[in-house]
C-alpha positions in Angstrom: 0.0 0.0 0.0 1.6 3.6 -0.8 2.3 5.1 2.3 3.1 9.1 2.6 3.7 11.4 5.2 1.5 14.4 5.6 1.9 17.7 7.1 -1.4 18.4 9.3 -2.5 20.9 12.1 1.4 21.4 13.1 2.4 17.5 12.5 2.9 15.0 10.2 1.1 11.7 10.1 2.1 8.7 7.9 -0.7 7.8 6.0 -1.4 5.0 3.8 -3.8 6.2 0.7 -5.4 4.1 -1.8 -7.9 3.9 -4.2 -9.8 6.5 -6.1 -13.9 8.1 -4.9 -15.7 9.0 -2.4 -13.2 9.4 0.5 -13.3 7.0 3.7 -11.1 8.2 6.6 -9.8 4.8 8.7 -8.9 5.2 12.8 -7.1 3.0 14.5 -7.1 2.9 18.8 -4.6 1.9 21.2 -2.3 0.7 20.9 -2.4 0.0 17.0 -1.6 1.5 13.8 -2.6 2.6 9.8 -1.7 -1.2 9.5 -4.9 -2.3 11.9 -6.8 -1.9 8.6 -4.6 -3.3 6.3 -8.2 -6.3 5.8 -10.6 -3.6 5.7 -8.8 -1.4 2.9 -8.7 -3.6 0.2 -12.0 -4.4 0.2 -13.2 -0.6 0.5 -11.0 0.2 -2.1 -12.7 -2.5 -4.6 -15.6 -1.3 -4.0 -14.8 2.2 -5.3 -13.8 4.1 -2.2 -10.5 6.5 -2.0 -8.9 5.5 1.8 -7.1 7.1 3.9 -5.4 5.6 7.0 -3.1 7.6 9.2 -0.8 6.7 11.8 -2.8 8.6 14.5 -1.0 11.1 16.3 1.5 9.6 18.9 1.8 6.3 17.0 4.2 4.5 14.4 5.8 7.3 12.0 3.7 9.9 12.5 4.9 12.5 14.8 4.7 12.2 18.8 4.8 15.7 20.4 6.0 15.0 24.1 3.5 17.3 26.1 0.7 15.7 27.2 -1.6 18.2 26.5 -1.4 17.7 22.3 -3.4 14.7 22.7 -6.3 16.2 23.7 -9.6 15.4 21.8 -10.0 19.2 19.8 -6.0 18.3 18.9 -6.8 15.0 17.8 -10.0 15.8 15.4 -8.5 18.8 14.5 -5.6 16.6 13.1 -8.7 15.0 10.9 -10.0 18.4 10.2 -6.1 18.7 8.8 -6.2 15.5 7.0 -9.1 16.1 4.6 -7.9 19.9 3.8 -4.6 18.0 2.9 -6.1 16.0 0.1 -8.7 19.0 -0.8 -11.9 17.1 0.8 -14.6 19.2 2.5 -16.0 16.2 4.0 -15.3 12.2 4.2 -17.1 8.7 5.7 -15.1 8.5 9.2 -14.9 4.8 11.1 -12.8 4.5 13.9 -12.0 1.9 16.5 -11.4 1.9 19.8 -9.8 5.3 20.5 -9.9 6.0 16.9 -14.2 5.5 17.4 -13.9 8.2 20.3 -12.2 10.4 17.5 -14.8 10.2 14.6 -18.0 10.5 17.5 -16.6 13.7 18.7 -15.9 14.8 15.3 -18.8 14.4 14.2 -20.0 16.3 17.0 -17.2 19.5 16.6 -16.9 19.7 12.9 -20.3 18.2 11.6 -19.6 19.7 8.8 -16.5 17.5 8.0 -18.1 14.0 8.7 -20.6 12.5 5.8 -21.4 9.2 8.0 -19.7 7.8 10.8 -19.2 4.4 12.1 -17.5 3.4 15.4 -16.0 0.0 16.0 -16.2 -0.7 20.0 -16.7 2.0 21.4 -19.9 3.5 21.3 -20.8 7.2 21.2 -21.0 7.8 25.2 -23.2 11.2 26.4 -21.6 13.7 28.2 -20.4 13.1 32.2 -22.2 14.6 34.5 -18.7 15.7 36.4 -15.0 14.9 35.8 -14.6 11.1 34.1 -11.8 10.3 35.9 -12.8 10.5 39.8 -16.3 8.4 38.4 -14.2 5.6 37.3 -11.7 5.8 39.9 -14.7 5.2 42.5 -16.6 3.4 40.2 -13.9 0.9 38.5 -11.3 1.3 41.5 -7.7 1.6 41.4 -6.9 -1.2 39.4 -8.9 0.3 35.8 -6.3 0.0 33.2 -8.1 4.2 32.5 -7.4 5.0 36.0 -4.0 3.3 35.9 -2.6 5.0 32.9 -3.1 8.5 34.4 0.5 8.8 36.2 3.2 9.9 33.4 5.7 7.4 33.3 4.5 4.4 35.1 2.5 2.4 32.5 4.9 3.6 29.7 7.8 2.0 31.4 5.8 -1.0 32.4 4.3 -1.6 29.3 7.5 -0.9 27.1 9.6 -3.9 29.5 8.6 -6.1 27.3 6.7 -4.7 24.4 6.1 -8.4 22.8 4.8 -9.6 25.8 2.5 -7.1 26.5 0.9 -6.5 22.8 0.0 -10.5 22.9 -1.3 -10.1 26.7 -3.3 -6.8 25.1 -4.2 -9.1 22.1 -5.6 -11.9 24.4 -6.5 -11.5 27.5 -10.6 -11.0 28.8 -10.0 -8.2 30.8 -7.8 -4.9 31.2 -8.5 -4.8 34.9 -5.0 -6.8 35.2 -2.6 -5.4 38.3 1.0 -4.9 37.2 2.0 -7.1 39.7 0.0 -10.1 38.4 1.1 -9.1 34.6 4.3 -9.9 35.6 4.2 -13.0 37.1 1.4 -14.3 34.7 2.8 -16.7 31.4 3.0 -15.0 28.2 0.0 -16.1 26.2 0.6 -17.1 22.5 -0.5 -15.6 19.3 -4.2 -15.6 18.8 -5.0 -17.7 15.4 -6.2 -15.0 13.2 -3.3 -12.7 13.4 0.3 -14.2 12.0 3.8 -13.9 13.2 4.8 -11.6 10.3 1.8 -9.5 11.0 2.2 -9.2 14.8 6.2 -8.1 13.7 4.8 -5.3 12.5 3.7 -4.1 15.8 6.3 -5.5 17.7 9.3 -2.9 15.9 6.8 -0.3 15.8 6.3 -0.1 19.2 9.7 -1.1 20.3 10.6 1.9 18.3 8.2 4.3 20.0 7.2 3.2 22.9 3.6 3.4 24.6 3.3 7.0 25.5 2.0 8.7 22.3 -1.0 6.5 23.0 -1.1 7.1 26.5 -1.5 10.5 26.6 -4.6 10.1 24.9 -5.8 8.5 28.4 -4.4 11.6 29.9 -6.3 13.9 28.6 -10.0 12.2 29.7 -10.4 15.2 32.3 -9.1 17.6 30.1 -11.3 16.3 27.1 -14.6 16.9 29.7 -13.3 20.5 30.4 -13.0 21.4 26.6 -16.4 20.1 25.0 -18.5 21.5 27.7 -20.0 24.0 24.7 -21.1 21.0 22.5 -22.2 19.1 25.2 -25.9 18.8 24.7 -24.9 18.1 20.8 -26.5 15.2 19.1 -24.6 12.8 16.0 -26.9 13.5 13.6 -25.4 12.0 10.5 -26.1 8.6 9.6 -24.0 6.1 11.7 -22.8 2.2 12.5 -21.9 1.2 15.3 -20.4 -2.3 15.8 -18.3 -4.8 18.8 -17.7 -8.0 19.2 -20.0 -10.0 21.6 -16.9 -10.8 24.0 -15.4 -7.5 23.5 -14.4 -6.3 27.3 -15.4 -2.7 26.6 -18.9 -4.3 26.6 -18.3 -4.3 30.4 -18.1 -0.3 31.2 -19.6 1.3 27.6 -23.1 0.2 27.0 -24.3 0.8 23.0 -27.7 1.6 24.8 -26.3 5.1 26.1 -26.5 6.0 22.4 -30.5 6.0 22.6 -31.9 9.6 21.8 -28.2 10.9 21.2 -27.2 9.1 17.7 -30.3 9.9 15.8 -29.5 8.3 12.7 -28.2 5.0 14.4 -28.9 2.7 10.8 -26.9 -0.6 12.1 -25.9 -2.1 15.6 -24.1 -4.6 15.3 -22.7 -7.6 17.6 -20.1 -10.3 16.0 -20.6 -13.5 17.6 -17.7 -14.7 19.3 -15.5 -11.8 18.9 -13.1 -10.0 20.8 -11.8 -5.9 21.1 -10.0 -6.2 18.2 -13.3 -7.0 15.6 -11.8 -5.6 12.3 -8.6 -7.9 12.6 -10.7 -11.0 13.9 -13.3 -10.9 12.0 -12.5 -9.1 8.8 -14.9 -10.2 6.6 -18.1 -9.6 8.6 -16.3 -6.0 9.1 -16.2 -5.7 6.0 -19.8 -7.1 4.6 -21.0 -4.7 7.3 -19.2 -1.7 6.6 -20.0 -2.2 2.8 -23.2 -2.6 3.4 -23.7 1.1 5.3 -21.6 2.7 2.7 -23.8 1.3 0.1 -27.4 2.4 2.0 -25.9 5.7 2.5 
């Protein structure tokens, strides 16, 4: 897949860009890459669509600012915003996962005018907090909340980055996040789940023994911050047509409920649950991704 770099709200993300049409925008959560949709662009681009997939800010080539504060959600759409001016687009089909689903929901909430349709893989849209989100999970979730326990600079990066093969196949199979870092340590290293292979798990592997976790982190970081700044469009609906889909053992199931949606995605045209599959849906279960995704595009 060609793969360029592209200068963007004060940045540059590496993006891979195929195909020639109506313009999809793909983003990838944490801690992934461009290369997370390396099953879903093919197909897109056979069936007409121009796709572009970025290294989101903080992750593989793309550039990774070291204040924590440039990963806050206006910074990250706004990178979006940057992408399509890039390429001359007013407006483009944005699906995201996992992180990247937080991006294109609160897209299509600040720039409406920049998002056609949107469709968010695991994560669901998720209303407004009635106060600060962290505080709520820490009393809610405790202590141990992989959310809660990314918040200290420094701490998970290192942990994390010990081993960085070992913890991307624990992140790519194990049922819950709520793991302590005492009992990551001691626990086995699982093995490679079946539907990803050796050469393809390389990929993240060197990427992220290049770069490290905290890009991604500071995403995390900025939950509080990301409250503070949206207060304005907080009452804001997604009004353009959307997908939402998750696997049916996806963990996030646990804490972010598809029903919140209700009365705030008015145009909700698909919700979707794979049987059987896990957090990381597109990569598992590429095909009924795909058929899926296809099948919004084309109703659109």
């Amino acid at each position: 897949m060609s793969e360029r770099l592209v200068a963007v709200n004060g940045i540059e993300l590496n993006v891979l860009d195929e195909g020639d049409g109506p313009l999809v925008v793909l983003c990838h959560g944490f801690p992934e890459l461009a290369f997370s949709w390396r099953r879903q662009i093919p197909a897109l681009v056979a069936a007409g669509c121009r796709v572009l997939a970025p290294d989101m800010r903080g992750y593989g080539r793309s550039s990774a600012p070291a204040a924590v504060e440039d990963y806050d959600i206006v910074t990250l759409c706004g990178d979006m915003c940057g992408l399509l001016d890039a390429v001359d687009e007013r407006s483009a089909i944005f699906v995201g996962h996992d992180w990247g689903a937080i991006v294109v929901w609160q897209l299509a909430i600040l720039h409406p005018e920049r998002v056609t349709a949107v469709a968010g893989l695991s994560v669901p849209f998720v209303p407004r907090a009635p106060a600060l989100p962290i505080p709520i999970m820490r009393r809610h979730q405790g202590e141990d909340f992989y959310i809660v326990r990314f918040q200290q600079p420094g701490v998970a990066d290192a942990a994390l980055a010990r081993d960085v093969r070992r913890t991307l196949l624990r992140l790519l199979t194990q049922s819950t996040l709520r793991t302590s870092e005492r009992a990551e340590e001691k626990s086995a290293t699982p093995g490679l789940p079946s539907w990803m292979s050796e050469e393809e798990f390389a990929v993240y592997v060197e990427a992220f023994e290049r770069t490290g976790f905290t890009g991604g982190l500071n995403w995390y970081r900025n939950i509080d911050r990301n409250w503070e700044l949206t207060e304005s469009v907080g009452e804001r609906r997604v009004e353009q047509p959307a997908m939402f889909l998750t696997g049916e053992l996806d963990v996030v199931r646990q804490f972010a409920s598809p029903k919140g949606m209700t009365g705030w995605v008015t145009d909700l045209r698909s919700n979707i649950v794979v049987p059987g599959a896990g957090h990381w849906v597109q990569q598992q279960e590429p095909e009924t991704v795909n058929a899926a995704l296809l099948g919004f595009l084309g109703n659109l």
